[in-house]
Each structure stands twice: as C-alpha cells, then as structure tokens.
N, CA and C atoms as an extended XYZ file, in Angstrom:
462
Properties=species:S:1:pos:R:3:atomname:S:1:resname:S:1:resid:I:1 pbc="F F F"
N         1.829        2.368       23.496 N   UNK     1
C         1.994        0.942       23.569 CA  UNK     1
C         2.313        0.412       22.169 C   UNK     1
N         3.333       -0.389       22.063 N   UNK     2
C         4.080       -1.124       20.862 CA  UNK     2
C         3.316       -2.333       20.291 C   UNK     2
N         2.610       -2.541       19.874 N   UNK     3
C         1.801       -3.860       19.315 CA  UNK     3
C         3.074       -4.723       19.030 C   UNK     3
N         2.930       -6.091       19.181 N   UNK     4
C         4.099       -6.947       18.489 CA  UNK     4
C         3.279       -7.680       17.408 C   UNK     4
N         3.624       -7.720       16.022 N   UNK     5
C         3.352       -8.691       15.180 CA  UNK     5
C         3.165       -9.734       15.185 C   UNK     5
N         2.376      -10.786       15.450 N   UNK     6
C         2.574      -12.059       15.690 CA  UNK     6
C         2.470      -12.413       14.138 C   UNK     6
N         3.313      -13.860       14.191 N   UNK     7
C         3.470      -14.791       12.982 CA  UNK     7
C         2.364      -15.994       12.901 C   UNK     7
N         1.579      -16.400       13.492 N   UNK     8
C         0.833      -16.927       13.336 CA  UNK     8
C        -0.150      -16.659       12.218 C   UNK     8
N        -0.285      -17.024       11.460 N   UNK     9
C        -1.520      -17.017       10.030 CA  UNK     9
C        -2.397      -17.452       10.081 C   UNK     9
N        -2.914      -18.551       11.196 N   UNK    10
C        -3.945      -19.234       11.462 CA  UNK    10
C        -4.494      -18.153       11.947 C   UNK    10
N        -4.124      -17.137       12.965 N   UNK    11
C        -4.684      -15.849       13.752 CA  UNK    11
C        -5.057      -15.214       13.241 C   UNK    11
N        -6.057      -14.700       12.406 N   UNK    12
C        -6.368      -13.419       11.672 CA  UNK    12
C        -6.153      -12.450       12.524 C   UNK    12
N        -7.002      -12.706       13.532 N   UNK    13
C        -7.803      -11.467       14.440 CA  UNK    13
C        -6.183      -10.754       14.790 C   UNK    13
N        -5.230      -11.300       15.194 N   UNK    14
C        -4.197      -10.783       15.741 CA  UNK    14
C        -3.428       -9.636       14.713 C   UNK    14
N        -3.953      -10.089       13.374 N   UNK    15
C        -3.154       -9.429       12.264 CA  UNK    15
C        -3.927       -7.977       11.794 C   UNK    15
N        -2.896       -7.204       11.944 N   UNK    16
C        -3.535       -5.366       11.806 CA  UNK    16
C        -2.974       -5.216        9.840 C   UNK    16
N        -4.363       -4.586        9.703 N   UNK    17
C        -3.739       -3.932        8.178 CA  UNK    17
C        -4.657       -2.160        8.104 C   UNK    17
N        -3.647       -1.640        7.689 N   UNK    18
C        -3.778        0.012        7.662 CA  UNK    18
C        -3.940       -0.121        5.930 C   UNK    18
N        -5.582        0.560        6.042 N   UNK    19
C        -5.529        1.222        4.453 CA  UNK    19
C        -5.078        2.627        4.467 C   UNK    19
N        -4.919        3.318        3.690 N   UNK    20
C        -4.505        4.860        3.185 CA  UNK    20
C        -5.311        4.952        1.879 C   UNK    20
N        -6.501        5.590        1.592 N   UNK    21
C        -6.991        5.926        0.756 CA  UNK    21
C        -7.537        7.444        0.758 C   UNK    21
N        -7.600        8.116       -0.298 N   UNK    22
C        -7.970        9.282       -0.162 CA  UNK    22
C        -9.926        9.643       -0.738 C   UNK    22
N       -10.244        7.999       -1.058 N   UNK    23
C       -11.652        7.985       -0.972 CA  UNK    23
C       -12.287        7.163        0.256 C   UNK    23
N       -13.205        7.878        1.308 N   UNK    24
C       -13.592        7.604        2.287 CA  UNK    24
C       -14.240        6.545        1.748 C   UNK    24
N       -15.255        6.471        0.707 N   UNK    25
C       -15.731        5.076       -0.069 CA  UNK    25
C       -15.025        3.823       -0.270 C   UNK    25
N       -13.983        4.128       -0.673 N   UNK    26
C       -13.217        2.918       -0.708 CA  UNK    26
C       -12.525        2.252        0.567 C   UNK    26
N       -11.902        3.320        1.383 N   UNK    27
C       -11.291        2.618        2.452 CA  UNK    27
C       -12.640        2.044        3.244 C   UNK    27
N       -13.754        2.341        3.561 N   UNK    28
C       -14.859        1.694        4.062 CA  UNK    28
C       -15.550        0.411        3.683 C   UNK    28
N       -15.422        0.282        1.979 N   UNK    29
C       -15.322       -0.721        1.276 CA  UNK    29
C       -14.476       -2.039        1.893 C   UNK    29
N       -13.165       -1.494        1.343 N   UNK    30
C       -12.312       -2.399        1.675 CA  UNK    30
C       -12.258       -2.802        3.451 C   UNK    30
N       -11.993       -2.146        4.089 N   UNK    31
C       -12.203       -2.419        5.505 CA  UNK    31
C       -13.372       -3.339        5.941 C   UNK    31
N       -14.834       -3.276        5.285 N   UNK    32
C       -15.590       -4.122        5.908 CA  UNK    32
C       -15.726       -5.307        5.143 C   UNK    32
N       -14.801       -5.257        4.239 N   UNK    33
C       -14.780       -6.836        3.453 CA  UNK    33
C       -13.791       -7.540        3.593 C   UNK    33
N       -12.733       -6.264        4.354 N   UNK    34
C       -11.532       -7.568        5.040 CA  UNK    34
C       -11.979       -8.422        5.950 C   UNK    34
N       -12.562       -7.161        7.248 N   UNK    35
C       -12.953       -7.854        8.421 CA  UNK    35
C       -13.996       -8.945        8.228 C   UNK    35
N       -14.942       -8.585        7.620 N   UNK    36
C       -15.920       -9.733        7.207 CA  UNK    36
C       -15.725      -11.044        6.592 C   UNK    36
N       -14.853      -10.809        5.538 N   UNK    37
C       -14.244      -11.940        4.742 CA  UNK    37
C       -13.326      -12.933        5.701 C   UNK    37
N       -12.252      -12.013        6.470 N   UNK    38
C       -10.999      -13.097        6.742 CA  UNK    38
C       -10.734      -12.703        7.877 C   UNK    38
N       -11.088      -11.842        8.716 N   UNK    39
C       -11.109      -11.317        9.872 CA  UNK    39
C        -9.938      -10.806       10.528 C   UNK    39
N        -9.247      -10.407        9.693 N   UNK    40
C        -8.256       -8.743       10.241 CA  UNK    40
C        -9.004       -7.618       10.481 C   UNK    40
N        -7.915       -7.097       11.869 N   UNK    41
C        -8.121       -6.088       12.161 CA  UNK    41
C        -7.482       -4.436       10.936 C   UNK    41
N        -8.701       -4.288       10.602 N   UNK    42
C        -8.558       -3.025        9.836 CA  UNK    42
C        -8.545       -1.399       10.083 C   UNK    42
N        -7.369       -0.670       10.189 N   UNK    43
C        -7.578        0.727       10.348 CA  UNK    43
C        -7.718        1.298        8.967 C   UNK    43
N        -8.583        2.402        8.588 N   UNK    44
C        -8.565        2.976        7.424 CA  UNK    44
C        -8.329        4.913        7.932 C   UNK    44
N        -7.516        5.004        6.827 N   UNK    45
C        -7.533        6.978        6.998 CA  UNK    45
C        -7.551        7.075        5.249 C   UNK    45
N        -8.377        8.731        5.633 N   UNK    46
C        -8.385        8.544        4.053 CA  UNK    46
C        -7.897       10.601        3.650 C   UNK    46
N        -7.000       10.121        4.568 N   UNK    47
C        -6.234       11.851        4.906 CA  UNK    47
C        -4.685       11.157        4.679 C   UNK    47
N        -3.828       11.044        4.128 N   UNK    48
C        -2.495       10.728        4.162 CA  UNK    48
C        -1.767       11.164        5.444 C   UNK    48
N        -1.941       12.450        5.373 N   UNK    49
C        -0.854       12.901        6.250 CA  UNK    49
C        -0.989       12.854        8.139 C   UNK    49
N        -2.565       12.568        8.420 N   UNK    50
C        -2.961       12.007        9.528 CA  UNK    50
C        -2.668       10.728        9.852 C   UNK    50
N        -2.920       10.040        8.622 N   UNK    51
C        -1.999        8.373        8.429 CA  UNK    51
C        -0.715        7.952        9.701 C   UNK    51
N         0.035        8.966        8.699 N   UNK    52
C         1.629        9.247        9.039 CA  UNK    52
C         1.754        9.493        9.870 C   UNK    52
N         1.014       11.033       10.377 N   UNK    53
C         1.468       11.694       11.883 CA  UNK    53
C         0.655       10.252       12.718 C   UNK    53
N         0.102        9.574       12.930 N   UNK    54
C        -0.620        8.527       13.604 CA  UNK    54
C         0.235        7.511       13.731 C   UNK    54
N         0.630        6.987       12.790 N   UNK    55
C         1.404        5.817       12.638 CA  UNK    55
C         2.564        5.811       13.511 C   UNK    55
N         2.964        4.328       13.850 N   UNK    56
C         3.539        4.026       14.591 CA  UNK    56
C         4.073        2.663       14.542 C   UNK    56
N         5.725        2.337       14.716 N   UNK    57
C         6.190        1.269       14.251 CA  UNK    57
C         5.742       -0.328       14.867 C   UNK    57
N         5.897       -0.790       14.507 N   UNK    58
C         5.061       -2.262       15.430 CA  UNK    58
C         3.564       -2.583       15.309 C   UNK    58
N         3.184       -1.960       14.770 N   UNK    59
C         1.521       -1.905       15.012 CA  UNK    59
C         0.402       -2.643       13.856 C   UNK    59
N         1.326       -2.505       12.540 N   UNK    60
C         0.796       -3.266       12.038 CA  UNK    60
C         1.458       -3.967       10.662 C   UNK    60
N         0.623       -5.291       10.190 N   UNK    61
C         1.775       -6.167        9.648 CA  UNK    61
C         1.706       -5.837        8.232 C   UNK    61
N         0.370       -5.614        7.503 N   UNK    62
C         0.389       -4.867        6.223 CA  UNK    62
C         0.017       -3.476        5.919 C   UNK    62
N         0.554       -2.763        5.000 N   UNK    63
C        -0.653       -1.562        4.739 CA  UNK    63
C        -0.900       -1.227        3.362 C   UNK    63
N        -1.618       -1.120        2.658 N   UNK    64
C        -2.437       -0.783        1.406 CA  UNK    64
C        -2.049        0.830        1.455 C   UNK    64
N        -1.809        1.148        0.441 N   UNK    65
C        -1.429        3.014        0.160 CA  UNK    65
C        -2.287        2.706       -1.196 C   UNK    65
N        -3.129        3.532       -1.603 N   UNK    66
C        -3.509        4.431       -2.756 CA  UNK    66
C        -2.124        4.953       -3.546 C   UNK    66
N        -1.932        5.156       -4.605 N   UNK    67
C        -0.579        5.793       -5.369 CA  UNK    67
C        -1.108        7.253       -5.504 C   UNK    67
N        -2.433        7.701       -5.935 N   UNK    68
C        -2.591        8.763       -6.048 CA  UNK    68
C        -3.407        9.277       -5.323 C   UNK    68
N        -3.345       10.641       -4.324 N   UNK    69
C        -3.843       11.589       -3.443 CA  UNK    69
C        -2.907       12.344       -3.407 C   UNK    69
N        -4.054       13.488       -2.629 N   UNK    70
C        -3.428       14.722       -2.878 CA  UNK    70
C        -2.523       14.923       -1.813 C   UNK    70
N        -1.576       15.951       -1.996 N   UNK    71
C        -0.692       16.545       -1.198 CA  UNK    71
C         0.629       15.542       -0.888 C   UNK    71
N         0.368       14.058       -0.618 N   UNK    72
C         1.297       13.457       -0.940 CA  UNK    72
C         0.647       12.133       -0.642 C   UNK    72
N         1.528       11.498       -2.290 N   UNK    73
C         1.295       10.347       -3.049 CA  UNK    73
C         1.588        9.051       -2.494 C   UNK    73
N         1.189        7.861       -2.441 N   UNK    74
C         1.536        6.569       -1.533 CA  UNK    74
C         2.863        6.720       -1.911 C   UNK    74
N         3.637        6.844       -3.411 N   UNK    75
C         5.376        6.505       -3.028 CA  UNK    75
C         5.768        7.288       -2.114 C   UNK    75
N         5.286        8.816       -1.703 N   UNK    76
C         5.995        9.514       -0.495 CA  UNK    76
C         5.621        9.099        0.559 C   UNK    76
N         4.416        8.637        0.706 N   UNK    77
C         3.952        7.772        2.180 CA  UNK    77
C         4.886        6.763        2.378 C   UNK    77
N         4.821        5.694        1.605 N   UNK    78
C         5.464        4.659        1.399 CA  UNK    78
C         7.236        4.754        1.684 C   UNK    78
N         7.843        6.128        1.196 N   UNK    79
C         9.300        5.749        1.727 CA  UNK    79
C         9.412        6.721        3.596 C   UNK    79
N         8.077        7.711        3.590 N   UNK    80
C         7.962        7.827        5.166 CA  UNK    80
C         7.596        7.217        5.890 C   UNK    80
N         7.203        6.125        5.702 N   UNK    81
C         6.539        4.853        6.805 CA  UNK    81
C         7.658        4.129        6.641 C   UNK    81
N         8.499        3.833        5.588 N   UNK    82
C         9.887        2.458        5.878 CA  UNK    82
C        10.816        2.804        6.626 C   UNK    82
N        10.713        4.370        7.034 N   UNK    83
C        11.947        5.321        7.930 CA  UNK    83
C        11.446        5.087        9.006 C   UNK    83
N         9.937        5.083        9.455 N   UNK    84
C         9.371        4.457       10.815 CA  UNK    84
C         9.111        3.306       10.761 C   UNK    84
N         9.373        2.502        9.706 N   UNK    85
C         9.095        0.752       10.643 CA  UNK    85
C         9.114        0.074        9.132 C   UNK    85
N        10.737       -0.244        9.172 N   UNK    86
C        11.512       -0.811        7.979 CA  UNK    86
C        10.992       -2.179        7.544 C   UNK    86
N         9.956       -2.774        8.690 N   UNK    87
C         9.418       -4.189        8.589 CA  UNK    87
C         7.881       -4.419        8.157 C   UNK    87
N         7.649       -3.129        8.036 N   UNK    88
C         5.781       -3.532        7.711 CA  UNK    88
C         5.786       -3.806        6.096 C   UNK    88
N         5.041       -4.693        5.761 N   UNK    89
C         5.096       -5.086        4.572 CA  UNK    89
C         4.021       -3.875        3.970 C   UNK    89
N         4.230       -3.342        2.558 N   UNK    90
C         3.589       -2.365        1.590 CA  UNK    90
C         2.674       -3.306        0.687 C   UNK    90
N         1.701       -2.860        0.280 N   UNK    91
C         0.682       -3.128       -1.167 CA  UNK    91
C         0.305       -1.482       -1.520 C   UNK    91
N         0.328       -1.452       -2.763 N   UNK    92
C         0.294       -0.395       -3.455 CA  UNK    92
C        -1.493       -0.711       -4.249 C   UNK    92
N        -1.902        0.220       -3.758 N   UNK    93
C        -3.824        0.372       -4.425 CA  UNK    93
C        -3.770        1.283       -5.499 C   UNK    93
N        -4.333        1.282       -7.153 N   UNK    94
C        -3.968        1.979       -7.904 CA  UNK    94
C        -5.240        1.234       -8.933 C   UNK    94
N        -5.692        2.406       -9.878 N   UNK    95
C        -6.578        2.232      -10.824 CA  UNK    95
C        -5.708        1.738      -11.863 C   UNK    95
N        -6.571        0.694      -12.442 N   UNK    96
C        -5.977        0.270      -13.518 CA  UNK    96
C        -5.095        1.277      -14.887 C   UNK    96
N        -5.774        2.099      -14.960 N   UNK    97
C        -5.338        3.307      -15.789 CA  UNK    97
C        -3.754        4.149      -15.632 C   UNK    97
N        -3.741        4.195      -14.401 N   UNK    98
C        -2.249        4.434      -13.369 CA  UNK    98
C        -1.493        4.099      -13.405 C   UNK    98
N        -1.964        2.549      -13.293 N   UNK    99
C        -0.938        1.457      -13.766 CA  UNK    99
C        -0.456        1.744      -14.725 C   UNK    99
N        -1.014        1.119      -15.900 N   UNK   100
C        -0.587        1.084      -17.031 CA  UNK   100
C        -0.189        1.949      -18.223 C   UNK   100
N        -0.409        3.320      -17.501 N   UNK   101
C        -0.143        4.604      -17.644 CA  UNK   101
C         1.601        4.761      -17.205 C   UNK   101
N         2.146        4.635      -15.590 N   UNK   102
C         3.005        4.243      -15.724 CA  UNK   102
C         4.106        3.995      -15.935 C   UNK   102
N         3.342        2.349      -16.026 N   UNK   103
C         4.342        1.399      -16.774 CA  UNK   103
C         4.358        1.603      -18.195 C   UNK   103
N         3.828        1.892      -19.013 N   UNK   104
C         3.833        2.877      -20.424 CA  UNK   104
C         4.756        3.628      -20.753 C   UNK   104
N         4.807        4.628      -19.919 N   UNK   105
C         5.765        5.590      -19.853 CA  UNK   105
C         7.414        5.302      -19.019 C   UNK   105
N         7.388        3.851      -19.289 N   UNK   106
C         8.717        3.388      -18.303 CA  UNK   106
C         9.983        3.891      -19.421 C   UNK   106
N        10.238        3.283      -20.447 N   UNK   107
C        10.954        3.901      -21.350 CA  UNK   107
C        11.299        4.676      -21.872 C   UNK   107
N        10.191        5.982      -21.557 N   UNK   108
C        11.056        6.731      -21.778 CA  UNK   108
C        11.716        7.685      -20.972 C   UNK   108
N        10.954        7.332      -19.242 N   UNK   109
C        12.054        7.655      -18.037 CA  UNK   109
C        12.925        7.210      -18.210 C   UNK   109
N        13.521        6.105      -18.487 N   UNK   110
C        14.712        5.612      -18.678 CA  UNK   110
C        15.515        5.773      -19.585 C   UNK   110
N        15.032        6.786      -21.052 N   UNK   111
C        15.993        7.786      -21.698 CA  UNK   111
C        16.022        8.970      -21.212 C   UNK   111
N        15.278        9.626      -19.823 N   UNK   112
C        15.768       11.089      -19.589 CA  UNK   112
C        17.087       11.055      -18.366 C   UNK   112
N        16.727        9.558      -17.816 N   UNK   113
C        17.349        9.247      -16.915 CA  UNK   113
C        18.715        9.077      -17.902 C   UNK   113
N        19.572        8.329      -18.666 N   UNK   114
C        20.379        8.217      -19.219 CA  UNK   114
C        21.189        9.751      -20.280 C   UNK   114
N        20.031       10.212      -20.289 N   UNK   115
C        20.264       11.729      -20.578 CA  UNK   115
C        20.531       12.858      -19.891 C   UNK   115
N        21.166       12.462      -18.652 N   UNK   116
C        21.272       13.122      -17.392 CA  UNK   116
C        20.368       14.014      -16.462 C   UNK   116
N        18.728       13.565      -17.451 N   UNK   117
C        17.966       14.397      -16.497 CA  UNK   117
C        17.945       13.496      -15.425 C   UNK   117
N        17.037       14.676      -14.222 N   UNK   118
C        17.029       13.708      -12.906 CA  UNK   118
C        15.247       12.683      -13.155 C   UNK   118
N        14.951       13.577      -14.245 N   UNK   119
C        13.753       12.348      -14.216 CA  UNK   119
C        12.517       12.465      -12.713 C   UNK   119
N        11.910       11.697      -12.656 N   UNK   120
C        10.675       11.429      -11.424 CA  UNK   120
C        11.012       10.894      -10.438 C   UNK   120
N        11.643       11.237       -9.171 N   UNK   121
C        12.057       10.180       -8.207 CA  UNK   121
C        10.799        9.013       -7.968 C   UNK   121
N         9.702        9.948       -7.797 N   UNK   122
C         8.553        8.579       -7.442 CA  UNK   122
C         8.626        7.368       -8.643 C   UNK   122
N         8.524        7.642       -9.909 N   UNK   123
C         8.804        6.752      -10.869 CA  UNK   123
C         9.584        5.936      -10.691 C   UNK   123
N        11.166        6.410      -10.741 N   UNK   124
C        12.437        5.115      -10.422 CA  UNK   124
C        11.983        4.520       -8.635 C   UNK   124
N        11.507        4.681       -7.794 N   UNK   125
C        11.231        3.980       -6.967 CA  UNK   125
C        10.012        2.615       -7.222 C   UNK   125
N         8.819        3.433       -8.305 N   UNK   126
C         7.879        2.829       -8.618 CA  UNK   126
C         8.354        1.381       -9.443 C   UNK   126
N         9.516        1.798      -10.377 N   UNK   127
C        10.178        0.614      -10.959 CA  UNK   127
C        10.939       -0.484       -9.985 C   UNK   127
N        11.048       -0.418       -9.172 N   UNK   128
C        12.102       -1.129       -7.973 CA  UNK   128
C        10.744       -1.680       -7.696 C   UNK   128
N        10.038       -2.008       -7.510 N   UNK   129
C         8.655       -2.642       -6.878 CA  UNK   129
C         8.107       -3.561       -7.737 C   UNK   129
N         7.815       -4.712       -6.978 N   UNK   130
C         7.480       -6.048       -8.026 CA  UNK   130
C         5.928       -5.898       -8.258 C   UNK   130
N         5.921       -6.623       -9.510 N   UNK   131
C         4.367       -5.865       -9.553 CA  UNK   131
C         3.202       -6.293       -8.427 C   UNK   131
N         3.624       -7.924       -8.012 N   UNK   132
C         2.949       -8.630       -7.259 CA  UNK   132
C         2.331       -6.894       -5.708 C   UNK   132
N         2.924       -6.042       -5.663 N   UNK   133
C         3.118       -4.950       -4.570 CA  UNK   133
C         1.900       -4.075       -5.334 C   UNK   133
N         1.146       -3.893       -6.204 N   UNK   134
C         0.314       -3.660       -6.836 CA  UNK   134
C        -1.312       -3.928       -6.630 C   UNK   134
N        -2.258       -3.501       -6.116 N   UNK   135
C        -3.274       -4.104       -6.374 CA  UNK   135
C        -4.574       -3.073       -7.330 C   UNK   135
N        -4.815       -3.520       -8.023 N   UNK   136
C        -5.578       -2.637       -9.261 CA  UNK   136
C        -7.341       -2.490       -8.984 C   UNK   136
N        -7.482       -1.364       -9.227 N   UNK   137
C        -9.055       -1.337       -8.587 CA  UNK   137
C        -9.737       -1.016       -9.839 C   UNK   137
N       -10.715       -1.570       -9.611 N   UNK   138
C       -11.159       -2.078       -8.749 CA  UNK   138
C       -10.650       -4.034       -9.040 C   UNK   138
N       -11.242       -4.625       -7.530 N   UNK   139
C       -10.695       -5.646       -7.395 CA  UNK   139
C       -11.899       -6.663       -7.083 C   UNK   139
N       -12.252       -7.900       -7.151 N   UNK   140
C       -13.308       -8.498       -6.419 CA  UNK   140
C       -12.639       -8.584       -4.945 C   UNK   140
N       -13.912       -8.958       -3.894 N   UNK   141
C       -13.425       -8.914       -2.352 CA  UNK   141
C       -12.244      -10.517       -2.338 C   UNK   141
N       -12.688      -10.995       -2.814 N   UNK   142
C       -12.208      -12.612       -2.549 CA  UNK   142
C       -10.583      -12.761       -3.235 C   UNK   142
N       -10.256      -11.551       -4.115 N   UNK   143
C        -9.467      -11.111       -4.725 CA  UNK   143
C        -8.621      -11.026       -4.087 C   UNK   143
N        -8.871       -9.936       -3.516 N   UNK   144
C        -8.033       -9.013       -2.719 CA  UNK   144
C        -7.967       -9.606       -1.318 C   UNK   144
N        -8.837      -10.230       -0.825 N   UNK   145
C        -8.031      -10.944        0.591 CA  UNK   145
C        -6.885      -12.438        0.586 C   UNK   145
N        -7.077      -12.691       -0.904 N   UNK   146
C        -6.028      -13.570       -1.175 CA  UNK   146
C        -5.012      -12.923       -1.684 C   UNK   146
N        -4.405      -11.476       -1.847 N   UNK   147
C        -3.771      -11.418       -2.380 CA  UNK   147
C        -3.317      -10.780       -0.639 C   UNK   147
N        -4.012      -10.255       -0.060 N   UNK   148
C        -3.292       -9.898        1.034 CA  UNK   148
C        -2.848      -11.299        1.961 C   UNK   148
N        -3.669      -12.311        2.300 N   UNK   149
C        -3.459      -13.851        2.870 CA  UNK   149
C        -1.675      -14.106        2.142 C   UNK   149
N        -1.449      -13.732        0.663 N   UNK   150
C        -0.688      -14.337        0.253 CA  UNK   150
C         1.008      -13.600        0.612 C   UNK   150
N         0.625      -11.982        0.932 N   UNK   151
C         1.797      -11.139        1.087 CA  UNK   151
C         2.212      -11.384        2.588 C   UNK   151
N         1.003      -11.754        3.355 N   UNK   152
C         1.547      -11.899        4.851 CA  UNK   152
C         1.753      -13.281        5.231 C   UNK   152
N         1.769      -14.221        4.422 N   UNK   153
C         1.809      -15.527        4.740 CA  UNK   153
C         3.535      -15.806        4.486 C   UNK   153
N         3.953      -14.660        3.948 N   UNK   154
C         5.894      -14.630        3.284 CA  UNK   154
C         6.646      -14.589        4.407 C   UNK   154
C-alpha cells in the first residue's frame, strides 16, 4: 500500500519522517522527541541497508540520514532513496566535527578535482547540498523540530 503525502501542516499526525541512524540511541532519542514534541509519525532503522531494502516511495515526507555508518554512508543512502522516490525531502544528521572536517577540506577537493583526479564522489555531491540540509548533533529537541517544521512547511 502507497501512503500519499498530504500537504496539510496543520496535520502532524498525517506527516511520516524516517530516521537512518546507525546509533540505536539516537534514532530512539530523536523519534520520541519528535512524536512527543510535534506529533509526527516516526520510523527509525539504525541498519542502513534494511532502511533501503524497506523503503518505499510515497510513504514518507522527510527523512534524516546520519552521514557516517558503516557499510554505506547517508550520501550513498541518500542518492539510493532519490532513485526510489525523487520527492521525499533529505536532512543530513552529522557531528559537528564531520561537518567541519568536511567543509575544511573543501579546497583542496577542488584542486584534485581540477588536477584531473577523480577526487571523492560522496564529497562533490556533499558540496551540491545547502547547508540548511545539515543538522549537527548534537541538537536541542525544540531545535530540531523547527528545523524539520521548517523543511516540510516548503
């Protein structure tokens, strides 16, 4: 069965968000402070690749990826979920350190890249992403459900 997205924002309850974390702590975290806080419906996996094989287009309107876990990383999640459902909006979950780790190191991907190496594909994708697609952990709860209120309200 195909869930349809509804546009309504007044609706929480109607609105699905999928975490992907590879700490069972955190996706449990976050999940009971969505639902509690603002009252979306929350799925959490904290296996990537069960995520994926699970997932299914229509079903839900945001999803939170972790950048780093093992075996494969939210940018590889992230461009295998837009091949199944080109419309779900992404937030990217990432330690501050990651971040700015990085974005640190942006310059000088962009001399290996000009140097004809092929460079990091996850990187040059990571640059195409506004930072607002970012959320840095840790986060306060009140934080983070306005920053999700604010990506699905677009």
């Amino acid at each position: 069965m195909i869930y349809n997205r509804k546009n309504n924002n007044n609706d929480n309850h109607s609105r699905r968000i999928l975490i992907v974390d590879d700490e069972p702590d955190i996706c449990l975290t976050f999940k009971r402070g969505i639902e509690d806080y603002n009252g979306y419906k929350v799925d959490t996996y904290d296996k990537p690749h069960q995520a994926l094989q699970d997932f299914k287009r229509g079903i839900y309107d945001l999803i939170l990826l972790d950048i780093k876990m093992p075996c494969i990383n939210g940018f590889q999640l992230y461009s295998l979920i837009k091949k199944i459902d080109s419309q779900v909006k992404i937030m990217f979950i990432t330690a501050a350190e990651t971040f700015y780790e990085q974005m640190r190191d942006r310059k000088g991907q962009r001399r290996e890249e000009k140097e004809g190496n092929s460079g990091n594909l996850e990187y040059r994708d990571f640059c195409k992403f506004n930072n607002d697609m970012f959320i840095q952990k840790p986060i306060q709860l009140k934080d983070l459900v306005s920053r999700i209120d604010a990506v699905l309200a677009d």
